[in-house]
C-alpha positions, -999 to +999 in steps of 0.1 A: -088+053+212-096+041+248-075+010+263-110-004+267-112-005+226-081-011+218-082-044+232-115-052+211-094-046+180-090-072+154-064-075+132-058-087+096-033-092+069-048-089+037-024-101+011-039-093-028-035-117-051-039-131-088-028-150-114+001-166-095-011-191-067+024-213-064+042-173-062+025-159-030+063-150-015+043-123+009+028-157+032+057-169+037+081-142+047+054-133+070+055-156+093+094-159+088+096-124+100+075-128+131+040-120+121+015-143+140-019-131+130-043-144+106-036-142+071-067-136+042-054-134+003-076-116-014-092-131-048-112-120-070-142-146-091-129-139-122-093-150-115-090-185-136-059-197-108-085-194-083-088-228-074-051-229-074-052-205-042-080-227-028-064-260-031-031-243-017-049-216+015-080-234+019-101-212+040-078-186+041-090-174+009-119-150+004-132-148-033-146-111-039-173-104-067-147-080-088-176-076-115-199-061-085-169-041-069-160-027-103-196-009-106-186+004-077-157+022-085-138+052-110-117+032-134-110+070-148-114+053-182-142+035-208-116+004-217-130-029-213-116-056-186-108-053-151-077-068-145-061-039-121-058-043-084-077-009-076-109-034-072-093-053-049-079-027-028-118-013-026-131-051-016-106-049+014-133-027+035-162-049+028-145-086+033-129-068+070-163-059+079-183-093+069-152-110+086-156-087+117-118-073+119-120-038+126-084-030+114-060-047+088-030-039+062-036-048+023-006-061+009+012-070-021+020-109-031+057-104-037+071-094-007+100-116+004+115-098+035+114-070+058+144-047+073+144-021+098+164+010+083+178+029+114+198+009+144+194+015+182+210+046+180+183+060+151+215+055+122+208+045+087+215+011+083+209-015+052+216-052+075+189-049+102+163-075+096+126-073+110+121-105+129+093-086+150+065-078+126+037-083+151+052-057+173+055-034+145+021-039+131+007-034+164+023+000+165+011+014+132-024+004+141-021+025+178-006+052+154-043+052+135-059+048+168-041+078+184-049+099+151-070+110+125-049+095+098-066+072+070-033+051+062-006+046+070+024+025+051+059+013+053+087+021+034+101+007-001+131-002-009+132+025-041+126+053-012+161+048-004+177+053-041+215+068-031+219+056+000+226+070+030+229+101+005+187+100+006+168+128+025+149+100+033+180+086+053+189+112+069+166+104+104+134+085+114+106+104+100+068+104+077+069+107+041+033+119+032+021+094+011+013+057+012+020+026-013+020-011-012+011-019+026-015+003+034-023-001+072-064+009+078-093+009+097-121-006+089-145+023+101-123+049+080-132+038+045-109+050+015-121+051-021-098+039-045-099+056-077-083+049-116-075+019-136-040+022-128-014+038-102-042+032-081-024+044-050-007+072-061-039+085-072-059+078-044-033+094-014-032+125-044-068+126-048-079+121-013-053+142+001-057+172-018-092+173+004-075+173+032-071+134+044-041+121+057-018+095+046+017+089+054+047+062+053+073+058+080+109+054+070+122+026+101+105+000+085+107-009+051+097-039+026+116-057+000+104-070-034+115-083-064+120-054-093+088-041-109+073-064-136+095-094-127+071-118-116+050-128-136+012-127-129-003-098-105-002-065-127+029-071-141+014-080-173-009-048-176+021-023-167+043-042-194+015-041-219+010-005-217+041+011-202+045+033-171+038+066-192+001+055-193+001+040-160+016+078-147-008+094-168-040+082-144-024+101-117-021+135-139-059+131-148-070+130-110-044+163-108-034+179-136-023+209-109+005+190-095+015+158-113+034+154-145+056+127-161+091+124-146+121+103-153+129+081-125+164+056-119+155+019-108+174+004-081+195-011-111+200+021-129+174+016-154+154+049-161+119+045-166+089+067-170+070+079-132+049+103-118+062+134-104+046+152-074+043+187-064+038+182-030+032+221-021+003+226-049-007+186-044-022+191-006-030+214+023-004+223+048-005+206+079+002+239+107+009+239+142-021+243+164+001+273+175-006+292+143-043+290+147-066+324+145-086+329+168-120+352+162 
């Protein structure tokens, strides 16, 4: 992207939200953690706390039509309702570009701090807060300027499991594939597809035809353990259980998904998705390797 363009950009944090208006923890540690920007949570007309967000954001609310999305959309299913985030994540494109931002991040509404993982001299560390988000968001968004990528995400606390032990702790690098705070551009639309493990599916789907989505390790997010909190989609995963939420993903790639075991942070196992990365997407070669006619 020219200098010229990259000045016009507008950015936005989307945070997505329902069912919990006095538990929006993502708001807050925002601006705690040195993000400056504007702010839009994301809810949908069917939401009956809506007014609660109202009364509490005012005009930083933006109520979607989730009935009108949802036409829109692969649930990957025929059950009745709607209550998955999937619609929301899809609505993101549409409220950026009646808004007029031509970049933003979607986020989740439990977020309550942010921590870089490697020190000044690129170690694994656990006790570095991020007190600079708007520096760091800026970044990520000149990473999708200066690329082809379609999203881009920080880290999770769970992509650290063992420690300094973790591959994923070993140096500053890109894991390819994105959850939770998706980083886009407006003019690079993704399609979010299935009821649930929306974005598993989707950075499965869309990446096995060849688009690109990553998350880098310096930066990650904390939350509160899965299902917690009440509200959001904690309700729906403890409903049906994380084998059916898993199972989405397998339908979208039967090739290269399948049910694994996985240890919580607190050694509880529970039921995930296991990827085969290698039959999952197409291999990413140096230009070196190219053949030429």
């Amino acid at each position: 992207m020219s200098r010229l363009k990259r000045d016009r950009r507008k950015f936005v944090a989307f945070i997505l939200c329902n069912g919990r208006p006095e538990k929006v923890f993502t708001y807050g540690s925002l601006r705690k953690m040195g993000y400056s920007g504007p702010i839009i949570l994301i809810v949908d007309n069917l939401d009956k706390t809506k007014d609660g967000y109202i009364e509490k954001y005012g005009n930083e609310v933006y109520v979607f039509d989730k009935p009108g999305t949802a036409a829109k959309c692969d649930r990957g299913d025929n059950r009745p309702g709607l209550g998955m985030a999937m619609f929301a994540r899809n609505a993101c494109f549409d409220v950026a570009e009646d808004l007029g931002y031509t970049h933003f991040v979607q986020l989740d509404d439990d977020y309550t701090h942010y921590q870089y993982r490697f020190n000044e001299k690129m170690q694994y560390t656990t006790d570095k807060a991020c007190r600079n988000l708007d520096k760091v968001f800026n970044a990520l968004n000149n990473f999708l300027d200066d690329t082809t990528v379609d999203s881009v995400a920080i880290a999770q606390g769970g992509d650290f499991i063992g420690g300094s032990s973790n591959q994923f702790a070993e140096a500053p690098m890109i894991m390819r594939k994105c959850m939770n705070s998706w980083f886009c551009r407006t003019d690079r639309r993704i399609q979010f597809s299935m009821r649930m493990n929306d974005d598993v599916t989707t950075y499965i789907l869309l990446g096995s035809r060849g688009r690109l989505f990553f998350t880098t390790n310096q930066v990650s997010l904390v939350q509160p353990v899965t299902q917690s909190v009440p509200g959001g989609m904690s309700e729906v995963y403890k409903e049906s259980g994380t084998y059916l939420k898993t199972f989405y993903s397998i339908m979208a790639s039967p090739s290269s998904v399948k049910v694994g075991i996985l240890m919580g942070q607190s050694g509880e196992a529970r039921l995930h998705h296991n990827v085969s990365w290698k039959h999952t997407v197409p291999k990413i070669l140096r230009e070196t390797w190219r053949k030429t006619a």
